[in-house]
C-alpha positions in Angstrom: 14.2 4.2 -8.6 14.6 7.8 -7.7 13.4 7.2 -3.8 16.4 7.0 -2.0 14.7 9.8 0.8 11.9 7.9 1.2 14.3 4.6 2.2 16.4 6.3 4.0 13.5 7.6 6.3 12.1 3.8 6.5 15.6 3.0 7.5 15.9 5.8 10.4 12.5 4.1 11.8 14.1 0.8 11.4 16.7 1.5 13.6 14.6 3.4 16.1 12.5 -0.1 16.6 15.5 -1.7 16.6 16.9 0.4 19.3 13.8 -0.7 21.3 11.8 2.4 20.1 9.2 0.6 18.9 6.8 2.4 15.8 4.4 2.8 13.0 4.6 4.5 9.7 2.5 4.3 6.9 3.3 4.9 3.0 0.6 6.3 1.2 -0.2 7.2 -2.1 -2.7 6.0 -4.8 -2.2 3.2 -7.2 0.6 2.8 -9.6 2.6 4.9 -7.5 4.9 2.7 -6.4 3.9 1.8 -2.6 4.7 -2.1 -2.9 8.0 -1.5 -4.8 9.5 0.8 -2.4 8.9 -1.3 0.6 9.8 -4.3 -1.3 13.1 -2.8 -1.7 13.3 -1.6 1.8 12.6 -5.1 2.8 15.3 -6.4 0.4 18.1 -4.2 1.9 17.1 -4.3 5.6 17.1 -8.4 4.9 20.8 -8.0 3.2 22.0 -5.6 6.1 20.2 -6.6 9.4 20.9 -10.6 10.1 18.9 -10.7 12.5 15.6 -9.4 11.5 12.1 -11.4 10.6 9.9 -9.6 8.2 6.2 -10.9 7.8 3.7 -8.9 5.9 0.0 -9.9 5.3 -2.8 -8.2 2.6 -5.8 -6.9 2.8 -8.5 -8.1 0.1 -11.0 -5.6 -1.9 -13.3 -8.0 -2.5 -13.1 -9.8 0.8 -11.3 -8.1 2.6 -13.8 -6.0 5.0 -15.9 -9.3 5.8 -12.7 -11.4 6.4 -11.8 -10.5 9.9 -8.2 -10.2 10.8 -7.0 -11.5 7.5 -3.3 -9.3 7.3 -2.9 -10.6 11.0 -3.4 -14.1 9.6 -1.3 -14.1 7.0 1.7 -12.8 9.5 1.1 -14.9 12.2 0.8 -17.9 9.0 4.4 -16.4 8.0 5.6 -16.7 11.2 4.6 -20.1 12.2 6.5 -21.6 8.9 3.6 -21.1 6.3 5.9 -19.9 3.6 6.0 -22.7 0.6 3.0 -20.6 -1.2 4.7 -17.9 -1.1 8.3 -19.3 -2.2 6.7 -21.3 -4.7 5.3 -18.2 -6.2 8.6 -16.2 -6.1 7.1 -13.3 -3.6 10.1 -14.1 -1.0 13.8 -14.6 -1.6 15.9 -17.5 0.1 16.8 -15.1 2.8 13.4 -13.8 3.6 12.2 -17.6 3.9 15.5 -18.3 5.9 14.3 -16.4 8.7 10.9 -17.4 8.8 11.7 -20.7 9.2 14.2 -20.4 12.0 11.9 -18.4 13.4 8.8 -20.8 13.2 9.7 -23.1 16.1 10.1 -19.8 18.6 6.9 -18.7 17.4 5.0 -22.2 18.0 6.5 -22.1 21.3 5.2 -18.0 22.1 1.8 -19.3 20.8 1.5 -22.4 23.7 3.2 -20.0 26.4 1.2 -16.7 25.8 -0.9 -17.2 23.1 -3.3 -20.5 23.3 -6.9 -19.3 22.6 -5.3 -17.8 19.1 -5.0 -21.5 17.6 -7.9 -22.8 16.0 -9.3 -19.6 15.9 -6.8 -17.4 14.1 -4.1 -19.8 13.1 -5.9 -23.4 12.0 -4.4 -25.8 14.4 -3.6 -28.8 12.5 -2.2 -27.2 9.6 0.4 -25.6 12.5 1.2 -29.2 13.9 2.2 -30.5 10.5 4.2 -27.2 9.9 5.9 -27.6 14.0 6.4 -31.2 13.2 8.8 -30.4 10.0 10.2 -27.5 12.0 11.5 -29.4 14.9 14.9 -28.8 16.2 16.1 -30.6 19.4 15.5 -27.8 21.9 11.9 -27.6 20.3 10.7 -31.3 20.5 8.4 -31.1 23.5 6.7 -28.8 21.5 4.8 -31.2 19.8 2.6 -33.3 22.4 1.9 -29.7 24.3 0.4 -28.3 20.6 -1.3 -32.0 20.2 -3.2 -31.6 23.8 -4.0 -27.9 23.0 -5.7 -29.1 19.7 -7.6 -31.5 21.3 -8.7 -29.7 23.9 -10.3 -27.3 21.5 -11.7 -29.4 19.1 -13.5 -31.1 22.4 -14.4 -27.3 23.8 -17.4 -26.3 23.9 -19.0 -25.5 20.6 -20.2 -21.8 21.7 -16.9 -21.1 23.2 -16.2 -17.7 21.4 -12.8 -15.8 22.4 -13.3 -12.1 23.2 -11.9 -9.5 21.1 -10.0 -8.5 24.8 -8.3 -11.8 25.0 -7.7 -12.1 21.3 -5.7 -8.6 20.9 -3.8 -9.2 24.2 -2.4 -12.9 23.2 -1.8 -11.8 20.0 0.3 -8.6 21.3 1.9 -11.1 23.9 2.9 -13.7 20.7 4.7 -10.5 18.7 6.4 -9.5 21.8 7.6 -12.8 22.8 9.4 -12.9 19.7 10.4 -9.8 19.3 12.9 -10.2 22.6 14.7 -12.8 20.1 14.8 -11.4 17.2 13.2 -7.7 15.8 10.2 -7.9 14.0 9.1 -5.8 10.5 5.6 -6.1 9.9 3.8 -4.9 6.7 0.0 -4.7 6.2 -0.9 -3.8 2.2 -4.4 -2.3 1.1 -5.5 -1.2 4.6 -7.7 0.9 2.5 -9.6 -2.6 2.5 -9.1 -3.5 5.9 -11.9 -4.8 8.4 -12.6 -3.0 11.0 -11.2 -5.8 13.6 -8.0 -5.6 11.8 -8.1 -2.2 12.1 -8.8 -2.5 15.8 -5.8 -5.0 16.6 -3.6 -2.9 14.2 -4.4 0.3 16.8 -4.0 -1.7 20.1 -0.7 -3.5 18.5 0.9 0.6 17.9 -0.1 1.6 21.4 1.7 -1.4 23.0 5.0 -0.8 21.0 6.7 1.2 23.6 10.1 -0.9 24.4 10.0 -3.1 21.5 11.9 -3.7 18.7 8.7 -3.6 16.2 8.3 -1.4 13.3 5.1 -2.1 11.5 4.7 -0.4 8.1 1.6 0.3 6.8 0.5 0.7 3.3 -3.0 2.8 1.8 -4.4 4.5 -1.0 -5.5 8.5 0.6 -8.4 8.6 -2.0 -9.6 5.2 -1.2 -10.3 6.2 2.7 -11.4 9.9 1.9 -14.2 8.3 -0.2 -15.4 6.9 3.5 -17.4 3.5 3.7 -20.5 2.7 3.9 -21.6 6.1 3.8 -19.6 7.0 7.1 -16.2 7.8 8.1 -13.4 5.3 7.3 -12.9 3.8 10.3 -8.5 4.2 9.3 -8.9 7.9 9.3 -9.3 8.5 13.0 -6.8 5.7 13.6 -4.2 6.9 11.6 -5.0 10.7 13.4 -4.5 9.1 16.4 -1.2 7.6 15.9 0.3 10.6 14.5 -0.4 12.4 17.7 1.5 9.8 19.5 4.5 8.7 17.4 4.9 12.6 15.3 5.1 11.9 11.7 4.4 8.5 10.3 3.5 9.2 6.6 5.6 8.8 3.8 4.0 10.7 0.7 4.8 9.3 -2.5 2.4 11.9 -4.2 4.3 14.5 -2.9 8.0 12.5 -4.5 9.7 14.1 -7.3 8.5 13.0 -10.7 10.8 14.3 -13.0 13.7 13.1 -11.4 11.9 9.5 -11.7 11.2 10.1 -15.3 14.5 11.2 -16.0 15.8 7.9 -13.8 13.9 5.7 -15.5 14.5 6.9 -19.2 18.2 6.8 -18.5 17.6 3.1 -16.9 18.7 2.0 -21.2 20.9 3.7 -23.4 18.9 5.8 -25.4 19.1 9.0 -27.5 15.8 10.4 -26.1 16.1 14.3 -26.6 14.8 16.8 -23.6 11.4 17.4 -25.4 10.9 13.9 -25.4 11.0 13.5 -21.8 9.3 17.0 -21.3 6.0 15.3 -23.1 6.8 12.3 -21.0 6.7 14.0 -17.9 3.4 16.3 -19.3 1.4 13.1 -19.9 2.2 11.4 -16.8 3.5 13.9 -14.2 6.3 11.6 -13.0 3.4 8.8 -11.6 5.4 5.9 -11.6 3.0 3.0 -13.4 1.7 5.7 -15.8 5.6 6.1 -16.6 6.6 2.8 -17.0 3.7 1.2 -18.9 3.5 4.4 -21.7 7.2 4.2 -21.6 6.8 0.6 -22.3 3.3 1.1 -24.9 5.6 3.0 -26.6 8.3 0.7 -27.4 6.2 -2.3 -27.9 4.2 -0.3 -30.7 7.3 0.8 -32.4 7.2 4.3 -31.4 10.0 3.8 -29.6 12.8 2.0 -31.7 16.4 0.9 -30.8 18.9 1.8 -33.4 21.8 -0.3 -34.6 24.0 0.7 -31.5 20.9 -0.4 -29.2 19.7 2.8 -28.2 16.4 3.8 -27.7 15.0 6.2 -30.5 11.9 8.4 -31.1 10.2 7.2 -34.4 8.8 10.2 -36.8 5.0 8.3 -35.9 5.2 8.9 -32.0 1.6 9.2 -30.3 1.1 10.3 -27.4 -2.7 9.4 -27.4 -2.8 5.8 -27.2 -3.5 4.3 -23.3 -1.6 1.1 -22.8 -4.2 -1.6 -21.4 -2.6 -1.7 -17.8 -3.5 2.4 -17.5 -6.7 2.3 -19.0 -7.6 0.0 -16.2 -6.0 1.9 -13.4 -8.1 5.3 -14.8 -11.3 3.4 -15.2 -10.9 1.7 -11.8 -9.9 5.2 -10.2 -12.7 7.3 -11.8 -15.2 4.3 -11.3 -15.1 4.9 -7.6 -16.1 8.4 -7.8 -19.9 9.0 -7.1 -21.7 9.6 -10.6 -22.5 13.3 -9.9 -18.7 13.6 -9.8 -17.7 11.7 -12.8 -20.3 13.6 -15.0 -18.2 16.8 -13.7 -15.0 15.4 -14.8 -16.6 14.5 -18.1 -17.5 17.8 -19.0 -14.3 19.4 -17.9 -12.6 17.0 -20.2 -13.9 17.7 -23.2 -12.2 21.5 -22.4 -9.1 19.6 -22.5 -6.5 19.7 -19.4 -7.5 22.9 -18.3 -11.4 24.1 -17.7 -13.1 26.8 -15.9 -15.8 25.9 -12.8 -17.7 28.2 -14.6 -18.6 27.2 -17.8 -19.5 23.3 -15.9 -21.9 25.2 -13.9 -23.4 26.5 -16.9 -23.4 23.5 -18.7 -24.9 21.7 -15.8 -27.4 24.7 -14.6 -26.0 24.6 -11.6 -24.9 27.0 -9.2 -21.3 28.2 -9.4 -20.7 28.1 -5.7 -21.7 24.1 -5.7 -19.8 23.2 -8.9 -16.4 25.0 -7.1 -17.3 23.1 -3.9 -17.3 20.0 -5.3 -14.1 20.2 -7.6 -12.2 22.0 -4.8 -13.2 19.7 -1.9 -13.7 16.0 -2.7 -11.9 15.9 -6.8 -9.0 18.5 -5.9 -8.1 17.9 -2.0 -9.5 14.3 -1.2 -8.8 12.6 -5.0 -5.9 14.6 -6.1 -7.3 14.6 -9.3 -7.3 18.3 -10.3 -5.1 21.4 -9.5 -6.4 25.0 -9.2 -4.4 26.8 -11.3 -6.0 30.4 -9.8 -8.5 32.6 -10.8 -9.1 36.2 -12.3 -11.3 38.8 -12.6 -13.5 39.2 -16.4 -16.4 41.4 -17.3 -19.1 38.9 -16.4 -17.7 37.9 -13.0 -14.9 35.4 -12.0 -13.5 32.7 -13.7 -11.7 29.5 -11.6 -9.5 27.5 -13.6 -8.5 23.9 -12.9 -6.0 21.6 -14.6 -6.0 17.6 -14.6 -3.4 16.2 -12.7 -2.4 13.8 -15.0 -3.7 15.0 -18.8 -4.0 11.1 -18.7 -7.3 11.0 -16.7 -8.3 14.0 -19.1 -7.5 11.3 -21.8 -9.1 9.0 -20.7 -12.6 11.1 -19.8 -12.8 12.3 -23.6 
C-alpha cells in the first residue's frame, strides 16, 4: 500500500539483473515499517510476470543468528535444492513460488556435484539432499543419483579433521548460483542482516563482487538503527560492507523511512468504506507519522475497542469515546523492544524528555541531569536523532539566559510510551 516508487525501483534492478547486469540493493528501515511486505509483493508480481525466474530467500536469527554461520545461505541453497514442504506447509510460498523451486531442484543438485562438491555435508546435509534428488528425479536427471550417493560416502569416510576453507567454500558456492543462473535468473533475499554472522556477511560481499554478467539480483533487507548501535562494542561489521557496495553498484538503498506517510495513512483508511472526517486522519497521522505497523495495529486497536464503529451502511465511524492513548499490545512491544536496545544512559534521557511531552528542550535535561549542555545536545543529536531516528530538531532560539534546543519525538508514540 502506497509504495508503488519503491516497486517500481525493485523492478528497474530486476530487469538490469535480468539483462545480465547483475546487482545488489538493500531495503532499509526499522521495524514495522513495512520491509518484508514490500518485497513480498515485489516477489509476488515479479513471480506473476517473469516465468522464468527462481526466487529463494533465507533469514537471519536474533537470537542465533550471529553464532549460526551461513544460516540465510542455507536456507537458499535448502530452497533451491527442493527443501520447500516447511515452508508450503506453513503458507510463506504460493503454488507458483514452489513451482519453480522444484523444477529447479534437479539443476541445482546437478551444479552442486559439477561445481560445488565440498558444500554437501557441510552446508547442505547430504542425506536429507538425496531423499529430496530422489523425489525430484526426471529422466534427464537420473544419473544424478549414484554420483550424489558416492559423493556422500566419500565424505562420511573423509577424514574427520577435514575442514573446508572459507576460500573454497565462497568460490563453490558462487560457482553453484552461477551455474544456475545461466538457466534460469535468480532473486535472492536475505531478511534481518542486522543479525547476520559475520561469515554470512563475508560470502554475501564476495557473492556482490562476482555479479558482473549475471542475471542475479540479491535483495537485502536491515534495520539502520540495529547496525548504527554496532556489535560487540565495535563497528558492525554490514556497515563497511554495505559502504563498499554502494561505491561499486551507485545507489542500492531503498529508504522506507524516508516514504510518504500520509499518503499511506490516507491509503489505508480509505482501504474500507468509512466516514472518517480530515481531523480524524490528521490525529492519525500525528500519533503515528505514517509508520506503517503503528498505523495499522491503532487503526485496528481502535476498532476492536469500539472506538471505531461501523454504522448501519458498514462504514467506519468515530465513536464520541475515541482515545488516542491506549497502545495496542503489538506496539507496545515494538517500542519496548526499540527503546530496550538503547544504552541505559540514553533511555534515562528519553525518559525525562518525555515527561515534557513531544517536544523538550536539551536544556532543561541537562539541568535535570547536572550535566553539561554540550554532552546532553551531543547525545540527542548524534546517536537518538541521526543514528535511531527517534527525535527531530525542531531548531533553536536565542532567550535571556542563553540558548534553548528544542527536539520533538518522532512518533509521539515512543513519547507515549516513555511517560
Amino acid at each position: 500500500m502506497a509504495r508503488e516508487p519503491e516497486l517500481a525501483q525493485l523492478n528497474r534492478w530486476l530487469e538490469q539483473a535480468q539483462a545480465g547486469r547483475g546487482r545488489v540493493a538493500f531495503v532499509i528501515g526499522e521495524p514495522g515499517s513495512g520491509k518484508t511486505a514490500l518485497i513480498g509483493e515485489f516477489v509476488r508480481r515479479a513471480l506473476a510476470r517473469e516465468t522464468d525466474l527462481v526466487v529463494a530467500g533465507g533469514n537471519c536469527n536474533a537470537y542465533g543468528g550471529i553464532g549460526d554461520p551461513y544460516l540465510p545461505f542455507r536456507e537458499i541453497l535448502e530452497l533451491l535444492s527442493g527443501e520447500i514442504e516447511t515452508r508450503w506447509r506453513a503458507g510463506s510460498m504460493n503454488a507458483t513460488y514452489a513451482e519453480r523451486l522444484w523444477q529447479v531442484a534437479p539443476h541445482t543438485v546437478a551444479a552442486l556435484l559439477a561445481v560445488g562438491p565440498d558444500l554437501v555435508d557441510t552446508l547442505l546435509p547430504g542425506a536429507a539432499l538425496l531423499t529430496r534428488a530422489t523425489a525430484a528425479l526426471t529422466a534427464d536427471t537420473t544419473a544424478q543419483l549414484p554420483k550424489l550417493q558416492a559423493l556422500i560416502d566419500q565424505h562420511q569416510t573423509a577424514a574427520s579433521g577435514a575442514h573446508l576453507q572459507q576460500g573454497n567454500l565462497f568460490a563453490q558456492y558462487t560457482h553453484v548460483l552461477q551455474t544456475i543462473a545461466r538457466r534460469q535468473p535468480l532473486l535472492l533475499v536475505l531478511d534481518d542482516l542486522q543479525w547476520a554472522d559475520t561469515g554470512s556477511l563475508s560470502l554475501l560481499f564476495h557473492l556482490c563482487r562476482q555479479l558482473s554478467g549475471q542475471p542475479i539480483l540479491i535483495v537485502g533487507l536491515y534495520r539502520p538503527a540495529e547496525v548504527a548501535l554496532g556489535r560487540a562494542g565495535e563497528r558492525h561489521p554490514l556497515e563497511p560492507i554495505v559502504n563498499e557496495l554502494q561505491q561499486r553498484f551507485g545507489e542500492i538503498h531503498i529508504r522506507l523511512n524516508q516514504s510518504s506517510g500520509r499518503h499511506f495513512v490516507d491509503a489505508l483508511v480509505d482501504s474500507e468504506p468509512n466516514e472518517l472526517d480530515q481531523p480524524f486522519r490528521d490525529a492519525l497521522y500525528r500519533q503515528t507519522a505514517g509508520h506503517p505497523l503503528f498505523t495499522v495495529e491503532l487503526l485496528h486497536g481502535l476498532q476492536a475497542r469500539g472506538d471505531l464503529m461501523q454504522n448501519s451502511a458498514g462504514a467506519w465511524v468515530a465513536a464520541p469515546t475515541l482515545d488516542w492513548r491506549i497502545l495496542p499490545a503489538r506496539v507496545e512491544g515494538l517500542l519496548k523492544e526499540r527503546i530496550g536496545r538503547l544504552p541505559p544512559a540514553l533511555q534515562e534521557i528519553l525518559q525525562i524528555a518525555s515527561v515534557a511531552g513531544e517536544t523538550f528542550h536539551a536544556q532543561i535535561i541537562a539541568q535535570v541531569q547536572g550535566a553539561a549542555e554540550w554532552q546532553i545536545v551531543r547525545q540527542l543529536g548524534g546517536m537518538l536523532e541521526q543514528q535511531q531516528r527517534l527525535i527531530a530538531l525542531q531548531g533553536s532560539q536565542q532567550i535571556d539566559a542563553g540558548q534553548l534546543t528544542q527536539y520533538r519525538f518522532h512518533h509521539i508514540l515512543f513519547q507515549q510510551y516513555l511517560y
